[in-house]
DRENZA-684165 format. One record per residue (C-alpha): x, z negated, y negated; residue in three letters. Coordinates in steps of 0.2 Angstrom, whole numbers, plus 5000, padded with zeros to 4 digits. Example, Ala and Ser with C-alpha at 12.3 -4.5 7.8 and 13.67 -1.06 7.14 Angstrom:
<nodes>
506249615022ALA/506849645005SER/
</nodes>
This chain:
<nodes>
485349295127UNK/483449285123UNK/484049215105UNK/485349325101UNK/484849485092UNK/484349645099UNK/485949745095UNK/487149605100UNK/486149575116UNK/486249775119UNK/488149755117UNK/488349625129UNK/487649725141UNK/485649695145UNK/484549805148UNK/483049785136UNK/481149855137UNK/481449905120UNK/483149965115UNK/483849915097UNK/483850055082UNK/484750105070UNK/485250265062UNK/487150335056UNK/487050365037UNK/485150285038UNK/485550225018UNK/485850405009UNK/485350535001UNK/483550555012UNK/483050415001UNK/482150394985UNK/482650234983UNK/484550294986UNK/484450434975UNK/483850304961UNK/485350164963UNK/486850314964UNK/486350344949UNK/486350184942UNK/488250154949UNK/488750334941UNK/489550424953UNK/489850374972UNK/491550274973UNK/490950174959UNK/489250134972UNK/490450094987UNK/491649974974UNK/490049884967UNK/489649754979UNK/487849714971UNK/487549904973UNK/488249924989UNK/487449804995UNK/485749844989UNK/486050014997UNK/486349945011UNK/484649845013UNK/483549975007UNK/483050055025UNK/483049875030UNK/481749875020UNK/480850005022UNK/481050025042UNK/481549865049UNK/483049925057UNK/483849825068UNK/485649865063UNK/486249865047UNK/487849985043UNK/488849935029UNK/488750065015UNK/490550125012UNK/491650265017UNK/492950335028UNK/494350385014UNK/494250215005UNK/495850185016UNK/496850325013UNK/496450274994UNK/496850104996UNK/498450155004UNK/498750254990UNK/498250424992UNK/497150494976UNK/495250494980UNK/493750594971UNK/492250684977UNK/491750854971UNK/489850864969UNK/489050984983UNK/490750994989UNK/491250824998UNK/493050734996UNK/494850784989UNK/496150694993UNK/498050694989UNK/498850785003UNK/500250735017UNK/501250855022UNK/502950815022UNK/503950645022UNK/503950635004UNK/502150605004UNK/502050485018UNK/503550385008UNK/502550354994UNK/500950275003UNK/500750095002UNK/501249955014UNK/499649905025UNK/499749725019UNK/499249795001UNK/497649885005UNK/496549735001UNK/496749744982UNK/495649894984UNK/494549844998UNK/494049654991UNK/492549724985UNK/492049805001UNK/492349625010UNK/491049534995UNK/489949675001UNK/489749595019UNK/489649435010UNK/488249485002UNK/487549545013UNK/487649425030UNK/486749305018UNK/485449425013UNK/485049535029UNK/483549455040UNK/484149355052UNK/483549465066UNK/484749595060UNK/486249625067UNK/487649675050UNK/488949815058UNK/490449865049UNK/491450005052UNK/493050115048UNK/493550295052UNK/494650345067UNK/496450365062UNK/496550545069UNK/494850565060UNK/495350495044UNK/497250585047UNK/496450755046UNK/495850735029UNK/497350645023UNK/498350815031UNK/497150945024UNK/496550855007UNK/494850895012UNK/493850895027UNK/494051075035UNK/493151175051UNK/494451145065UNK/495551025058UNK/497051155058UNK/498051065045UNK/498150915056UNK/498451005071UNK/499751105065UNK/500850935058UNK/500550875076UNK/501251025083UNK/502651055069UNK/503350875064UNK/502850755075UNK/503750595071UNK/502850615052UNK/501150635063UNK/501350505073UNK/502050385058UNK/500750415048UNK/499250385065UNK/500250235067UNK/499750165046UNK/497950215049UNK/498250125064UNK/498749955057UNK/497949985042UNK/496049995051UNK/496149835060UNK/496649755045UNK/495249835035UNK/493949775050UNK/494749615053UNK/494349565033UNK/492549655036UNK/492349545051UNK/492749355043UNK/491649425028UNK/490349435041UNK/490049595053UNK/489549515065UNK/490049685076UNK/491149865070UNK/491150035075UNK/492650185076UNK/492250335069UNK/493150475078UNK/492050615067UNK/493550745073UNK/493850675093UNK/493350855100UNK/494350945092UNK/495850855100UNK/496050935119UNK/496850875134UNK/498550755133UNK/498050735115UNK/496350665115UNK/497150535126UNK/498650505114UNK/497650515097UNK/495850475099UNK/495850365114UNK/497250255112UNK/497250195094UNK/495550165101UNK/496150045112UNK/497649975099UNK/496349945087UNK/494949875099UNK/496149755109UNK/496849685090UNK/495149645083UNK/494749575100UNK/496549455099UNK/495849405083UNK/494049385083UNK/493549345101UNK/491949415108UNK/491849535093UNK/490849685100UNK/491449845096UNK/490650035097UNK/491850185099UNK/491350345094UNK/492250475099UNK/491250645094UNK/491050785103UNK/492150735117UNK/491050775130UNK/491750755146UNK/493150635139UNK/491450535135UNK/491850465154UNK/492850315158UNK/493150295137UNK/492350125138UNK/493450065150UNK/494950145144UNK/494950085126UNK/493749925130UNK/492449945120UNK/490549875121UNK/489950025117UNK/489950225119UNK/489350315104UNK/488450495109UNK/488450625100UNK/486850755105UNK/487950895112UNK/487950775129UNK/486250765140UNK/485550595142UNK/485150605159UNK/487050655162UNK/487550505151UNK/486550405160UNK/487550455175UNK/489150485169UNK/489550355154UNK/487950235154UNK/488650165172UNK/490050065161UNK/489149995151UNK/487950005133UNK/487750185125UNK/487050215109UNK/486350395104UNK/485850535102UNK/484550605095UNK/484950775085UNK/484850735065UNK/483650905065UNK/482250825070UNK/482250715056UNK/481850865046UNK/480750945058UNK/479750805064UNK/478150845074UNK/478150845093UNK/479650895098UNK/480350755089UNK/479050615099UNK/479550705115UNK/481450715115UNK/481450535107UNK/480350485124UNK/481550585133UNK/483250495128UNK/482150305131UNK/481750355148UNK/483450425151UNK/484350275146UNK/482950165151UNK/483750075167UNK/485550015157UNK/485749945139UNK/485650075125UNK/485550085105UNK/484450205100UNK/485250315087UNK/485450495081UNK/486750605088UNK/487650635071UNK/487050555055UNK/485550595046UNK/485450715033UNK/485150705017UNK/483550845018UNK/482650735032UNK/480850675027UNK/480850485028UNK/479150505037UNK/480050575053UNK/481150415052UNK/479650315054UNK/478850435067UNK/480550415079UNK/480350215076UNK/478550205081UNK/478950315097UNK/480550215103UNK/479450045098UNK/477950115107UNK/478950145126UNK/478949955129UNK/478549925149UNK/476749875148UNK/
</nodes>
């Protein structure tokens, strides 16, 4: 694997001196250079349909960091709009979306094979940029969890405990299960298309995964997991895929090998050292330092990166936040947790 890159040999499985980095939201809001090009596109649907700016986006803490992943810059809820719920983002508020609540609103979402009108110019996005990206980066693409994605669907907005959702699941749950199963086929169409366009590997967001306890973690985070990871893997063979299943804690263990992932994604309510023991033993981890220190910096941000290398050193791991980064952080702190991680090499 010594000429594959960093991530990708990570995700096959070796152990390196160095682990790979990259950071969840890493091109946002914390960036000048960001801040500059949303307001060029206008607004911020109009930045993830413009593949030029999306792209650009995209590159900018490539940059300036020389990460070794690069995340395609889109959203989660650019599928429920392109199956035909109504989109728009409230400024200092987040999303609104049309809502489903009853089977009148599930009847009038699109077929899953009519999504990529609206996504085309997501896909010339990865075009642009696996020619663009250095080639020691890997390009990742990305989608949102159907459960995830189902609870601001449900709700129309993202809420505190997801009870919208929860309460359809409980209430009606042949339209729940309906609706998780569009999400479902719509997702591995949506990173299928992102993987011929060039991901070269994709990650399930399952921002929501904690909130779902016992039987139902298993039927609605982990197994569209595994749907969606044995499809992409039917089609694409050998594409590596990281599952991210937030905030599930204990149900961290045995994910891997239940949905077949290459990958397990940590969030930073889990100890290292207990991932290391419990999750890492299955295969590559990626995680999890807490997005505060990126606003806080100083020395507690060098020691508990140095804690979560050493933790993870003796397995493959990608060193990432625990959450994504916020837009508040001081891009000097980014560059503080880069040259600490870079700096643990075995001498």
């Amino acid at each position: 694997m010594a000429g594959q890159k960093k991530l990708l040999r990570a995700l096959a499985g070796e152990t390196q001196d160095v682990p790979p980095i990259w950071m969840m939201r890493q091109a946002g809001r914390y960036l000048p250079e960001y801040r500059a090009t949303r307001a060029q596109a206008g607004d911020f649907l109009s930045l993830c349909y413009n593949p030029e700016l999306a792209a650009e986006v995209t590159l900018q803490p490539i940059r300036r960091y020389g990460f070794d992943a690069a995340i395609l810059f889109a959203d989660i809820l650019l599928v429920p709009q392109a199956l035909g719920a109504d989109l728009w983002f409230v400024t200092g508020e987040g999303p609104r979306l049309s809502t489903i609540t009853e089977q009148a609103d599930f009847d009038v979402l699109k077929p899953v094979d009519a999504i990529h009108e609206t996504l085309n110019p997501v896909y010339e996005t990865v075009r642009i940029l696996s020619r663009e990206l250095p080639e020691e980066t890997t390009l990742i693409g990305f989608a949102g969890a159907p459960w995830t994605v189902a609870t601001y669907m449900i709700a129309g907005r993202g809420t505190p405990d997801q009870g919208p959702a929860h309460a359809l699941r409980e209430g009606n749950v042949a339209l729940f299960e309906a609706l998780l199963e569009r999400i479902t086929a719509a997702t591995i169409e949506y990173l299928s298309m992102q993987i011929q366009a060039g991901a070269e590997c994709v990650k399930i967001f399952d921002s929501w995964a904690g909130s779902l306890k016992g039987d139902a973690f298993q039927k609605y985070a982990l197994e569209p997991a595994r749907v969606i990871t044995a499809a992409l893997k039917k089609r694409h063979p050998g594409i590596p895929v990281i599952g991210f299943p937030r905030e599930a804690g204990e149900k961290y263990v045995g994910f891997a090998k239940a949905t077949g992932v290459d990958c397990v994604a940590l969030d930073n309510s889990v100890d290292p050292v207990w991932a290391a023991q419990n999750v890492q033993v299955d295969g590559c981890v990626q995680g999890n330092l807490a997005s505060r220190h990126m606003v806080t910096g100083g020395q507690d941000l060098v020691d508990e990166t140095r804690k979560i290398v050493e933790a993870f050193r003796n397995g493959p791991h990608i060193f990432n936040l625990g959450h994504g980064i916020t837009p508040d952080a001081d891009p000097e702190n980014v560059q503080l947790m880069i040259d600490t991680v870079r700096s643990m090499g075995r001498v």
